[in-house]
C-alpha positions in Angstrom: 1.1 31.9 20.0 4.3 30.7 18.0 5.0 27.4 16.6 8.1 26.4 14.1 5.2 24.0 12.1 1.7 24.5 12.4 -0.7 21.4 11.2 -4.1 21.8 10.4 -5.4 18.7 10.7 -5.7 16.6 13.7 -6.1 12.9 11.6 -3.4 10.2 10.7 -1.7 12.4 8.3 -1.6 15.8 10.6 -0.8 13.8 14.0 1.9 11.1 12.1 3.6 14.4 11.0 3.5 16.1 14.2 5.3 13.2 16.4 8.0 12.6 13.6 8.7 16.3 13.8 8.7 16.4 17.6 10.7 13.6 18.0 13.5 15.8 15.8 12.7 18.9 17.9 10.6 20.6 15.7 8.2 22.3 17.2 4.8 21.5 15.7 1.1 22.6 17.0 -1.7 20.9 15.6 -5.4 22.6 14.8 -8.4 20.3 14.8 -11.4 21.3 13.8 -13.3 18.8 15.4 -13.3 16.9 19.2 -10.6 14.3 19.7 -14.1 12.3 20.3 -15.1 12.6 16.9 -12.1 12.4 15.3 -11.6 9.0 17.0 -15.0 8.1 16.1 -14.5 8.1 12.4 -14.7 4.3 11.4 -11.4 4.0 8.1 -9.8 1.4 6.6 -6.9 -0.3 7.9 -3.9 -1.6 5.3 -0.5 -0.6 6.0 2.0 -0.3 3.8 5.8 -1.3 4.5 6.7 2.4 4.2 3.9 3.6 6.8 4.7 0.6 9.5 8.3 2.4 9.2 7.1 5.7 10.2 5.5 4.6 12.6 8.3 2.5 14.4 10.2 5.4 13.4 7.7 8.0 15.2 7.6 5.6 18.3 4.6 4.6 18.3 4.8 1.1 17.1 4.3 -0.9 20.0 0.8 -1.6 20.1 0.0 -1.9 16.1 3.2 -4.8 16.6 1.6 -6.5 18.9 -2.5 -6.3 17.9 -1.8 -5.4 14.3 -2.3 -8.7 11.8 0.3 -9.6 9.4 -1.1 -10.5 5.9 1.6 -11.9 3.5 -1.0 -12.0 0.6 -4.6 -11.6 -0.7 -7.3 -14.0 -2.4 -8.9 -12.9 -5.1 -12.1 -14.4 -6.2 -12.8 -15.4 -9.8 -15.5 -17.9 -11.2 -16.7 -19.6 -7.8 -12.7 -20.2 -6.9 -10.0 -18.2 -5.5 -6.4 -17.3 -6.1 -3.7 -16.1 -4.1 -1.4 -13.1 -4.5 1.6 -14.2 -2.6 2.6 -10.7 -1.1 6.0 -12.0 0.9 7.2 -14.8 -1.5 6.6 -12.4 -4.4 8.5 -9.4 -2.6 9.6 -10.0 0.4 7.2 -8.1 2.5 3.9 -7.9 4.1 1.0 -5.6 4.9 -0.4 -4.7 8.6 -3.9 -4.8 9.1 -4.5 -2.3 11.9 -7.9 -0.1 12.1 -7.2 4.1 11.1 -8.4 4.3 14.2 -6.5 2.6 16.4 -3.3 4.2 14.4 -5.4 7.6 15.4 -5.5 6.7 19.4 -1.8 5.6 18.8 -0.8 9.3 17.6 -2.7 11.5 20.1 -1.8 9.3 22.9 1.8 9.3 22.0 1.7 13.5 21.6 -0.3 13.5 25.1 2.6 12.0 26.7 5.5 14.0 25.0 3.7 17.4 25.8 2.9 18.2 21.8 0.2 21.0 21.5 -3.0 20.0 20.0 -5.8 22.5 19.5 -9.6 20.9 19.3 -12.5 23.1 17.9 -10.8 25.0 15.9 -13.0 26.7 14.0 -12.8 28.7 10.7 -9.2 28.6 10.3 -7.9 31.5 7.8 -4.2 30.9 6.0 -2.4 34.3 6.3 0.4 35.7 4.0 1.5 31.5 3.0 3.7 33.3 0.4 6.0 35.3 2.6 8.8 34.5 5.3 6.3 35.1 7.9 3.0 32.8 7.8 0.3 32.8 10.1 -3.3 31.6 11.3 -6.3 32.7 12.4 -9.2 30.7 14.1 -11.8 30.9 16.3 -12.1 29.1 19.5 -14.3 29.3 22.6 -15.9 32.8 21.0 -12.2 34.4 20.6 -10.0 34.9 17.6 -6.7 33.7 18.1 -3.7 33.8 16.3 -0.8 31.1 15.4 2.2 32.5 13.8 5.0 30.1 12.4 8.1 29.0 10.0 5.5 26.8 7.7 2.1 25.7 7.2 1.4 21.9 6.9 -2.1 21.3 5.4 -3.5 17.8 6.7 -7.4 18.8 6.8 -8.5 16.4 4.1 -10.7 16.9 0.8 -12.7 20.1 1.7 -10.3 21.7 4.3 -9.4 25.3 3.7 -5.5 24.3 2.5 -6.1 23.6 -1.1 -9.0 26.1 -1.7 -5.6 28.8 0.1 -4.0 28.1 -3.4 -4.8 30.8 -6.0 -6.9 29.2 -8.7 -5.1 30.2 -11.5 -1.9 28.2 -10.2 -3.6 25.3 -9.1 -4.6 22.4 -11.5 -6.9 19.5 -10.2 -7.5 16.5 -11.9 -10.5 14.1 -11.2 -12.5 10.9 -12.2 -15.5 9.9 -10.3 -16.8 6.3 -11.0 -20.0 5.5 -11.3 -20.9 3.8 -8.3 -19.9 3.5 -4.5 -19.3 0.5 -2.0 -21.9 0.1 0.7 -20.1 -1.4 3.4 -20.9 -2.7 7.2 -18.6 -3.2 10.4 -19.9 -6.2 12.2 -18.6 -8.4 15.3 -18.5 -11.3 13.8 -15.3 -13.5 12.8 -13.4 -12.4 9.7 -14.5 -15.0 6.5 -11.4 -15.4 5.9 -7.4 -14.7 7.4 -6.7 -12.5 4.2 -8.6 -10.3 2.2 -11.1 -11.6 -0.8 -11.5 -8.8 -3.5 -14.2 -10.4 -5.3 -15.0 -9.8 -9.1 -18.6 -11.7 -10.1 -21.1 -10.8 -12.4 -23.2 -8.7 -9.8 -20.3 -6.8 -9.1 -17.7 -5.7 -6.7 -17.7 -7.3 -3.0 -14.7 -7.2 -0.3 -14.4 -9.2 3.1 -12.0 -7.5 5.6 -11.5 -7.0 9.2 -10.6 -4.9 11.6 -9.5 -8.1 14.3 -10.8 -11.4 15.3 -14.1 -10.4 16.0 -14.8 -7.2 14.2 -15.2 -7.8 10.2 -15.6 -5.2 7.6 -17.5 -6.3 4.4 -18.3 -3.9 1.4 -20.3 -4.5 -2.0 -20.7 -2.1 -4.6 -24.1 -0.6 -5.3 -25.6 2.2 -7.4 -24.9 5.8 -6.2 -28.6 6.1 -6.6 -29.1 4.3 -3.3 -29.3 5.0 0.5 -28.2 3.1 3.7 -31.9 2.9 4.2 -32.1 0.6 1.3 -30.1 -1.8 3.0 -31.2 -3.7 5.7 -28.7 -6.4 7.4 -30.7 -9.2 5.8 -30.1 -7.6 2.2 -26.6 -7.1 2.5 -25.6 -10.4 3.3 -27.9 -12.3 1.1 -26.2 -9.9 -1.6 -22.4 -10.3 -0.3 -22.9 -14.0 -0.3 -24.0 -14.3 -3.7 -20.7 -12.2 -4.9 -18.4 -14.2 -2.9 -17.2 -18.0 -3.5 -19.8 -20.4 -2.2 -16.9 -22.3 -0.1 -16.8 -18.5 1.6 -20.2 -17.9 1.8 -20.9 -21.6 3.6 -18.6 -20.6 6.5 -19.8 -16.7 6.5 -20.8 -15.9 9.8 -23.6 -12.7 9.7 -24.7 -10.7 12.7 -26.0 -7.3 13.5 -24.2 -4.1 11.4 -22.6 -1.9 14.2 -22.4 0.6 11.7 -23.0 1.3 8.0 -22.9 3.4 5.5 -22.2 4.3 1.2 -19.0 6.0 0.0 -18.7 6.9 -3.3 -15.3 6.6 -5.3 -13.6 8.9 -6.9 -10.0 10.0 -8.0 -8.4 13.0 -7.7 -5.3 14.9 -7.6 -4.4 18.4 -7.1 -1.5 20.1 -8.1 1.3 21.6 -6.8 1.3 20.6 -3.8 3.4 23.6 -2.5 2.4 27.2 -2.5 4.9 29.6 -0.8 5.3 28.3 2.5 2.1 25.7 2.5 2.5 22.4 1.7 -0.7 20.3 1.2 -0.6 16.6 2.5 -3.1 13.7 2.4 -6.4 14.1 1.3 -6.6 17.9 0.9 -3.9 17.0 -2.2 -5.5 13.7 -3.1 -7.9 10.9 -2.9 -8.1 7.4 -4.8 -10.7 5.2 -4.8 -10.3 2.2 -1.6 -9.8 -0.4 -4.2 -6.3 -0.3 -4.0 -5.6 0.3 0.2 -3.9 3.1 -0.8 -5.4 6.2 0.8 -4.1 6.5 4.6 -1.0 4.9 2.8 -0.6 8.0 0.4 -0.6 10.4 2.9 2.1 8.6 4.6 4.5 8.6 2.2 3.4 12.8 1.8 4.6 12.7 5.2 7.9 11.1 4.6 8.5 13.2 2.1 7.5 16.7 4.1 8.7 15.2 7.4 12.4 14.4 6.0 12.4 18.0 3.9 11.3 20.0 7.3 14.1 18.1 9.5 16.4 19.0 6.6 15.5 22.5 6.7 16.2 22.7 10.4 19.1 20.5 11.0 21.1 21.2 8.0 19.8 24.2 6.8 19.1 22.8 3.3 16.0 24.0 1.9 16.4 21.2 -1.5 13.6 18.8 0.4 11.2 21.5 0.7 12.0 23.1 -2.7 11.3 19.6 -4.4 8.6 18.2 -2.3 5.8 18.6 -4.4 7.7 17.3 -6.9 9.1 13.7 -5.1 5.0 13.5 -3.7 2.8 13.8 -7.2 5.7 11.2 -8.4 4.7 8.5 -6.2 1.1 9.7 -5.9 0.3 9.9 -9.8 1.3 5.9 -9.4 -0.1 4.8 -6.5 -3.3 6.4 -8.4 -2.9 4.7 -11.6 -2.9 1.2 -9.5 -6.1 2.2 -7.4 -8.0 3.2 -11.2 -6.7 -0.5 -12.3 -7.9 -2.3 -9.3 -11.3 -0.4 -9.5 -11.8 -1.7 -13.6 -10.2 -4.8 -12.9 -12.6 -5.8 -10.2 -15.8 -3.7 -10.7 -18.8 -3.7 -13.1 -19.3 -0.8 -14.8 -23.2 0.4 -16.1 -21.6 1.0 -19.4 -19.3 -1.9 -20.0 -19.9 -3.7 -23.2 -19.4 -7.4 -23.8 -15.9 -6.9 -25.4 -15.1 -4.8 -21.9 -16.2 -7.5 -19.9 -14.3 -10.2 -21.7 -11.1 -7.6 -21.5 -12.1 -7.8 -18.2 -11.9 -11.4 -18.0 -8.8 -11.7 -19.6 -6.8 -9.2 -17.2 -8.1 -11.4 -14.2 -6.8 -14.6 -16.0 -3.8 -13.5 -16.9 -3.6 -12.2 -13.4 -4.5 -15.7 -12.0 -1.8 -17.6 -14.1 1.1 -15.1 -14.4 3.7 -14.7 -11.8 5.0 -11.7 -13.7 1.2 -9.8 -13.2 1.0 -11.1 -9.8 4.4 -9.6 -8.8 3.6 -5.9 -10.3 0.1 -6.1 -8.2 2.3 -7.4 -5.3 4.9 -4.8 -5.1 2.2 -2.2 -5.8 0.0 -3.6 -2.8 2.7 -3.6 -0.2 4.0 -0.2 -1.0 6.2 1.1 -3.9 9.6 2.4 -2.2 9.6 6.5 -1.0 
């Protein structure tokens, strides 16, 4: 089997890729290790950025997230039993989209379903092949057979422990990484949002954050010791402890229910680089990660896609490899900043074990001056809604 692109990787990242190269008639064939049943079963956050609601028009595939997606021209934030408001739209003329990973997910593989695009499900222990020469290829096994994929490149979409990154030689790849110590224990419930935006809430027992997914489906996290297990948290806990973290004009109106799911994920930070070898090119989270804090991890991905997307097409179509030669280059640029604003939303709004009391009134400070300065509320603002590709 040949194919001009070949994705491993059947998420966001691997499937938004694959429909923006189709639609420029480049062939692209996408491995998944898992079932398209699993993959659509994975419950992710749901902020889009400007840049990725773009793609997405831009892939076709727009329709739905337009019309069921929510529109969120700012964000509270909580401080001191009160709340302030980051005016997103007034501040830079744009919004976010709320719309569920996995709805963007269905999206995708129903959009590649209908345009004929080749996806491969339980595809197991891919192998990169000779990434270094003119002439790539894969291996995997599937149904108790070995098959093989040749193409032009490699696209690496399979996330933090795929085989892409670990393909890079160790002496030319550099990671960098900063785990935090603690993780956000977070439940999906249908119940009614607490609120039409989201609340990042800073108080004294920590980190708590009141999203949604739609009208009637809410997503509610609170950060909690990595020493701990989902078993530690019964319903009853969780929102007794959410309640106390949130303004009491919040919690008064909160409406609780049964979890439909739940579970602990730490945080961490992490970059690895280049994010090119030969004719590989890594994408997502087998490149990177940042904490949730900032919204920004499906969003980094896309703009690795904009970047791979637009250097592949340029390759093709022109015949100009300058997009390919320089993507690892353009990605890390926005990625290394997108990062830094995740790390500052995670201290600005967290409690950390070993935070003294001249942290915590630094701490204080940044969130006042945050509250009261148009200037601080713009640079969260235009980092929130997406810095430009």
């Amino acid at each position: 089997m040949r194919t001009q692109v070949a994705i491993i990787g059947g998420g966001p990242s691997g499937l938004l890729l694959g429909q923006l190269l189709l639609k420029n008639g480049i062939d692209a064939i996408v491995l998944e290790r898992q079932t398209r049943e699993y993959v659509l079963g994975r419950i992710r956050a749901g902020v889009l950025e400007v840049g990725f609601v773009d793609l997405m028009q831009e892939a076709g595939v727009s329709d739905r997230m337009e019309r069921e997606g929510f529109v969120h021209d700012g964000t509270q934030i909580a401080l001191d039993n009160s709340l302030f408001r980051i005016d997103f739209t007034r501040l830079t003329g744009k919004p976010v989209v709320v719309y569920g990973q996995t709805e963007v997910t269905r999206d995708l593989y129903e959009a590649r379903d209908a345009e004929g695009g080749k996806t491969v499900f339980q595809a197991q222990d891919v192998c990169i092949h000779d990434a270094k020469t003119d002439q790539p290829h894969l291996t995997y096994s599937k149904d108790g057979k070995t098959h093989r994929l040749d193409c032009d490149f490699i696209a690496g979409c399979d996330g933090f422990h795929g085989i892409s990154r670990q393909t890079i030689p160790q002496d030319i790849r550099r990671e960098y990484e900063k785990s935090y110590p603690f993780g956000w224990m977070g439940i999906l419930s249908e119940t009614p949002p607490a609120s039409p935006e989201l609340i990042y809430a800073n108080s004294q027992r920590g980190f708590a954050l009141c999203s949604m997914r739609n009208d009637n489906l809410s997503r509610y996290y609170v950060q909690c010791p990595l020493s701990d297990r989902v078993e530690d948290w019964p319903d009853g806990r969780f929102w007794e402890e959410l309640k106390q973290r949130i303004p009491a004009q919040v919690a008064e109106t909160l409406v609780t229910g049964p979890s439909i799911e739940k579970s602990i994920a730490p945080l961490r930070s992490f970059v690895s680089e280049p994010m090119r070898w030969g004719r590989l090119f890594l994408c997502g989270d087998a490149a990177h990660i940042v904490p949730p804090t900032g919204a920004k991890g499906l969003n980094t991905a896309a703009s690795d896609v904009h970047y791979l997307y637009n250097a592949l097409v340029q390759h093709y179509q022109e015949k100009d490899d300058d997009g390919l030669d320089r993507y690892s280059e353009r990605a890390l640029a926005r990625i290394w900043k997108a990062e830094r604003f995740s790390w500052w939303m995670t201290n600005l709004l967290h409690r950390f074990p070993e935070q003294s009391a001249f942290d915590l009134k630094i701490q204080r400070a940044d969130l006042e001056y945050l509250r009261n300065s148009e200037a601080a509320q713009t640079a969260l603002a235009e980092n929130y809604v997406g810095l430009p590709y």
